[in-house]
N, C-alpha and C positions, 0 to 999 in steps of 0.2 A: 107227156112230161115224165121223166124218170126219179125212181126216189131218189132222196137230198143222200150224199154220201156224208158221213159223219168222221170228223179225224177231231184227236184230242188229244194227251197225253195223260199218264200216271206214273210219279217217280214214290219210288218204295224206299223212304230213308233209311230205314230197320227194316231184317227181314223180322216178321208177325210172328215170334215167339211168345206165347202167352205167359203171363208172369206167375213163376212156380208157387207163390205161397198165397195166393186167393185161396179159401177154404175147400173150393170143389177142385181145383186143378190138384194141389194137396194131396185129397184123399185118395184122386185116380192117381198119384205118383207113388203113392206109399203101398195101394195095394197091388201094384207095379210090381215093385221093391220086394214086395211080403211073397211073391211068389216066382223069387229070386230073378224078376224081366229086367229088363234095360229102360228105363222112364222118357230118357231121352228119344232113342229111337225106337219104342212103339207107342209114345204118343207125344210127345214134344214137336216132333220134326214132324211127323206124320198130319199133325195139325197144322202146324207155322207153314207148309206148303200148300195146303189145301184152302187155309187163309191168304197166301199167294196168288196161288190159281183165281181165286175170288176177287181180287184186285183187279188180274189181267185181263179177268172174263169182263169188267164193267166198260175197259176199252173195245171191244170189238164184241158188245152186243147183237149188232145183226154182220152181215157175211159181208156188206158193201163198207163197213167204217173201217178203216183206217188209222194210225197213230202210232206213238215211240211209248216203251217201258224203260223207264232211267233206275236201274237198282243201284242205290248207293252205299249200301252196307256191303264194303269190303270181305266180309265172310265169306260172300257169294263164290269167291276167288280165292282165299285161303285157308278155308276148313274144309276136312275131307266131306264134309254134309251138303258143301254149296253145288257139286255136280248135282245132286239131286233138287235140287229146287231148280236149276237150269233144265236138267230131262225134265223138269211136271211142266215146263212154260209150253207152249202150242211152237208147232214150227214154225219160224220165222227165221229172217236173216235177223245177226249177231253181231254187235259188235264190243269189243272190251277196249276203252280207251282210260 
């Protein structure tokens, strides 16, 4: 008998930006800031995909499951930051409808 192959889906309504004014996302923003970095792109984004990634990974657990990623947050598509959440996804076919 071979093992069960597993298919499911996971649709991403928001991409997983964490929300700036919790007190610890905060303090890592300001000491960002305090030594004049970009808060956004070295840890905003840096996080919000890795938070990504960790969605994607919970569909295709082992090598044999199968399933669709439906991202619905428009960003993906028209902010210069959404190519990079598309490069961190695993190769697969694409489709934008």
């Amino acid at each position: 008998m071979c093992p069960a192959r597993r298919s499911s889906n996971v649709i991403i309504t928001r991409l997983p930006f964490a929300v700036p004014d919790t007190p610890l996302i905060e303090a890592r923003l300001e000491l960002i800031e305090a030594r004049r970095g970009d808060p956004f792109r070295e840890y905003s984004l840096p996080e919000a995909i890795l938070e990504l990634r960790q969605g994607v990974g919970r569909l295709s657990a082992r090598s044999r499951d199968k399933g669709i990623v439906v991202i619905l947050d428009p960003r993906v598509l028209t902010k210069n930051y959404g190519s990079a959440f598309l490069r961190a996804l695993p190769k697969c076919p694409m489709e934008v409808v």
